[in-house]
N, C-alpha and C positions, 0 to 999 in steps of 0.2 A: 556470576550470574548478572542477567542484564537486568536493572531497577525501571528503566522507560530510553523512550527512543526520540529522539526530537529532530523535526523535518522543516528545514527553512522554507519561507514562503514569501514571494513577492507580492502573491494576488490573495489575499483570503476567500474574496467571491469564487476563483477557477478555483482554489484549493480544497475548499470545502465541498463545492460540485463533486470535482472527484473524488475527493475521498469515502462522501457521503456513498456515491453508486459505488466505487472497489469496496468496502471495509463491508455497507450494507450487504452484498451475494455474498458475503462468507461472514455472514451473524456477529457483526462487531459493528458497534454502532459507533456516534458522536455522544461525549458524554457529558461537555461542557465545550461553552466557546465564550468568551470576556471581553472580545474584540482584540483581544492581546495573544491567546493560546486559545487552539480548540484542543480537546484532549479525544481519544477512539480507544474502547477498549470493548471485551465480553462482556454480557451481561450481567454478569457478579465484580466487574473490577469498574473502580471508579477512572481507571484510563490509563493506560502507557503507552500512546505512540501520543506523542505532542505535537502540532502545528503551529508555526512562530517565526515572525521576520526576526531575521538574528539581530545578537547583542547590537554586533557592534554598529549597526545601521549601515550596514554595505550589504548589497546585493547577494540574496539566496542564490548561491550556484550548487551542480552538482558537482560531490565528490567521485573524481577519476576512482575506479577500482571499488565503490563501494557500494552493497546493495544490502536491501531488506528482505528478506522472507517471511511473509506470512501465512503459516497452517491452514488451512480450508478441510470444513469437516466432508467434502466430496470432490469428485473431479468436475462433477456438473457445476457447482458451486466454482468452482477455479476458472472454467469455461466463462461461468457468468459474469463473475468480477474482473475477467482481461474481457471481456467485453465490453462492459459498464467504461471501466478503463478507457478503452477507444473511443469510447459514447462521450466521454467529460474531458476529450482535450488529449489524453494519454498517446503514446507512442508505443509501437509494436514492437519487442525485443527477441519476442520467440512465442509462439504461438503455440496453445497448450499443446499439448500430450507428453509420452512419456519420456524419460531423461533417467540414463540415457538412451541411446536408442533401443538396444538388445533387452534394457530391464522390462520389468513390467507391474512396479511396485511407487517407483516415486512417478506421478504425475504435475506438471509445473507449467507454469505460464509467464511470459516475462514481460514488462513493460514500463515505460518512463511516464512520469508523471509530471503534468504541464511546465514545472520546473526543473527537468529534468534530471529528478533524482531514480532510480534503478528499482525497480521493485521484481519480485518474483513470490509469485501465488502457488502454493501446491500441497498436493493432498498426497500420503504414504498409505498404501495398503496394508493392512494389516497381516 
């Protein structure tokens, strides 16, 4: 099981822009920031997605092949957050609706964020 998720970061100002508008449409807020880590989690959890220039003082790049997906309690909400996304720097990866194409249950939205780390937003019908 995953314990928290940790996202490099060159700009904390663009980082936290974005984060603040994607994580905001889908009910996860900023839970702390120190000037060193901001933390985003639910409203009950004191935070596990981490934002943090890395250890080793070399340059946040994105990892090839690796993405995040975060649950959105709707599709409207999925919509809203790869919008916000675009609004705060974001990059287009795949534009909501549903995945794959035939389903009609996972709805997902894809985009990079200003450092261009891979995200994807989406909501399961129940």
């Amino acid at each position: 099981m995953i314990g928290y998720v940790t996202i490099g970061t060159n700009d904390f100002d663009t980082a936290l822009a974005f984060y603040d508008a994607v994580f905001g449409a889908i009910d996860l807020e900023r839970k702390s920031f120190d000037g060193q880590w901001a933390f985003y989690g639910g409203k009950d959890s004191q935070g596990d997605v981490g934002l943090c220039k890395p250890f080793d003082g070399q340059a946040a790049t994105a990892g090839n092949g690796m993405m995040i997906a975060f649950v959105s309690p709707s599709r409207e909400q999925v919509a809203a957050a790869h919008a916000a996304g675009l609004a705060n720097g974001g990059k287009d990866e795949g534009a909501p609706g549903f995945r794959p194409p035939e389903g009609d249950s996972f709805y997902g939205a894809y985009l990079r964020d200003p450092a261009g780390n891979k995200l994807c937003l989406f909501h399961v019908a129940a």
